[in-house]
C-alpha positions in Angstrom: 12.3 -21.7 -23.5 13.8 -22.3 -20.6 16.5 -20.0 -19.0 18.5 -22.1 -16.2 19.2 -25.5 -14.7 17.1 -26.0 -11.0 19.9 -27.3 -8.7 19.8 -31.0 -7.5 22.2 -31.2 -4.8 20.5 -29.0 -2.3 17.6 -29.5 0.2 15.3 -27.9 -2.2 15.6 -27.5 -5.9 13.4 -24.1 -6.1 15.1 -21.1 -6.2 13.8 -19.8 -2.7 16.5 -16.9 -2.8 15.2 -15.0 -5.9 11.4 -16.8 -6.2 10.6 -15.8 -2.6 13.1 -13.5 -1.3 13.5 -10.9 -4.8 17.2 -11.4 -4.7 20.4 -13.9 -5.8 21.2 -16.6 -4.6 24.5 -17.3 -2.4 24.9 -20.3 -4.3 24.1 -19.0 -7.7 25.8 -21.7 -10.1 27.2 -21.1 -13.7 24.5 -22.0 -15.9 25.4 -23.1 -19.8 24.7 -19.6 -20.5 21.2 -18.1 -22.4 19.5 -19.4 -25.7 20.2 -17.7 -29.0 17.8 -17.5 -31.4 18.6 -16.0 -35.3 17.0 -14.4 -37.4 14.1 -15.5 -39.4 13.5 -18.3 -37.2 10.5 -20.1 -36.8 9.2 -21.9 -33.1 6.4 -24.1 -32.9 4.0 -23.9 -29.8 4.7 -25.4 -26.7 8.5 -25.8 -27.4 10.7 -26.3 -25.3 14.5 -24.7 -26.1 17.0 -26.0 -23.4 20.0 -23.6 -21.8 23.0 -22.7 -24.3 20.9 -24.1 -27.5 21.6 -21.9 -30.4 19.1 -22.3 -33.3 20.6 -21.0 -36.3 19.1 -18.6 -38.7 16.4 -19.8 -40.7 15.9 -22.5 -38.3 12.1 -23.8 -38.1 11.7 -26.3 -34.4 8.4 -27.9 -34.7 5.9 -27.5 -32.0 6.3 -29.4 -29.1 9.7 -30.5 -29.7 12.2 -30.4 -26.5 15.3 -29.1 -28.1 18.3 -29.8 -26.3 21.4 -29.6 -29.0 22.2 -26.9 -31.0 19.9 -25.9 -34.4 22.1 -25.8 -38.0 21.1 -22.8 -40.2 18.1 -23.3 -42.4 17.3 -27.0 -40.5 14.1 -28.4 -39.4 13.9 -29.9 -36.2 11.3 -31.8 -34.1 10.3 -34.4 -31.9 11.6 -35.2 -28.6 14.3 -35.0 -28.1 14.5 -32.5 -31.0 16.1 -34.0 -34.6 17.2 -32.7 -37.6 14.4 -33.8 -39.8 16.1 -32.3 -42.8 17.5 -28.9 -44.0 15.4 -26.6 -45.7 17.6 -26.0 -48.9 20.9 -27.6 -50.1 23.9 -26.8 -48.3 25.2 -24.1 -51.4 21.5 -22.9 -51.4 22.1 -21.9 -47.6 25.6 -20.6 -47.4 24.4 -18.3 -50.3 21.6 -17.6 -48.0 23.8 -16.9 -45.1 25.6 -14.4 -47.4 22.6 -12.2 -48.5 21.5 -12.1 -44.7 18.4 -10.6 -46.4 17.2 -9.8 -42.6 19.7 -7.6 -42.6 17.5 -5.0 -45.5 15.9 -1.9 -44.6 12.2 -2.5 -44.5 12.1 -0.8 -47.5 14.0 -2.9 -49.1 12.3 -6.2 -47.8 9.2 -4.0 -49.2 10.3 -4.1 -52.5 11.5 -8.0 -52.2 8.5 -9.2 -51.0 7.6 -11.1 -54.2 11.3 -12.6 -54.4 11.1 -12.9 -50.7 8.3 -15.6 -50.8 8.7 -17.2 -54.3 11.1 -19.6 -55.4 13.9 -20.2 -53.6 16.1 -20.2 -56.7 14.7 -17.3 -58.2 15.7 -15.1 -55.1 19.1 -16.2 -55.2 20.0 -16.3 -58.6 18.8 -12.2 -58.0 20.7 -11.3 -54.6 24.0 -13.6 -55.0 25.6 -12.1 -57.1 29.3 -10.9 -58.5 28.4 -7.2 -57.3 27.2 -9.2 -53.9 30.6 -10.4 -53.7 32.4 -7.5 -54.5 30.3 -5.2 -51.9 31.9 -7.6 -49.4 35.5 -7.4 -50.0 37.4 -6.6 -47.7 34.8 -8.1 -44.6 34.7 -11.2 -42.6 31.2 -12.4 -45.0 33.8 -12.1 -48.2 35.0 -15.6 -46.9 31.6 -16.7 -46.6 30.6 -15.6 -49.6 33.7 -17.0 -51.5 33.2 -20.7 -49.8 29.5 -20.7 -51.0 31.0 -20.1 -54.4 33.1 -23.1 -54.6 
């Protein structure tokens, strides 16, 4: 991953000030901020993640890909420069998927899930979205969510 931009308009483009020196630089510019990563991601080796690149949860980047847009939820993304190969369920599959934030369990409960957790995609949906999901929500921003993945 890579954290910041080297600067092209100066003598050098090294970053003498904090690489040699231990401190910031004078000139410090506003980079296009850090990486965010969600959870239950998956990285290939040797990738390479540009600044201010989110990659959404479920997200898998194949290795060596140089990614330099933003990663959807649950999308599969590779090559150079990184692109959506495909998504990894339907769309209603992941904003159900979004809604159960199963990464969000207790590791007890992810315990007890782990059969559901690695079967069929189907079958672990059709046994965490549910109406009592729903109604646990109400009331909280994920409600929306939850109600748009119904439709």
């Amino acid at each position: 991953m890579c954290s910041g931009n080297h600067p092209t308009d100066c003598a050098t483009t090294s970053y003498v000030h904090s690489n040699m020196m231990g401190k910031a630089s004078p000139w410090d510019r506003p980079g296009k901020g850090g990486i965010k990563v969600g959870n239950d991601v998956w990285i290939g080796r040797r990738t390479l993640i540009l600044p201010g690149v989110n990659v959404g949860h479920g997200g898998v980047v194949g290795a060596q890909a140089t990614v330099t847009k933003d990663v959807p939820p649950y999308a599969i993304v590779g090559g150079n420069p990184g692109k959506i190969i495909r998504l990894r369920f339907s769309e209603e599959i992941i904003g159900k998927m979004l809604v159960i934030r199963w990464w969000d369990w207790d590791d007890e409960k992810i315990k007890q899930e782990a059969d559901f957790l690695t079967g069929p995609i189907d079958a672990f949906v059709a046994r965490h979205f549910t109406p009592q999901t729903i109604r646990a929500l109400h009331g909280t921003a994920r409600e929306v969510e939850a109600r748009k993945a119904l439709a």
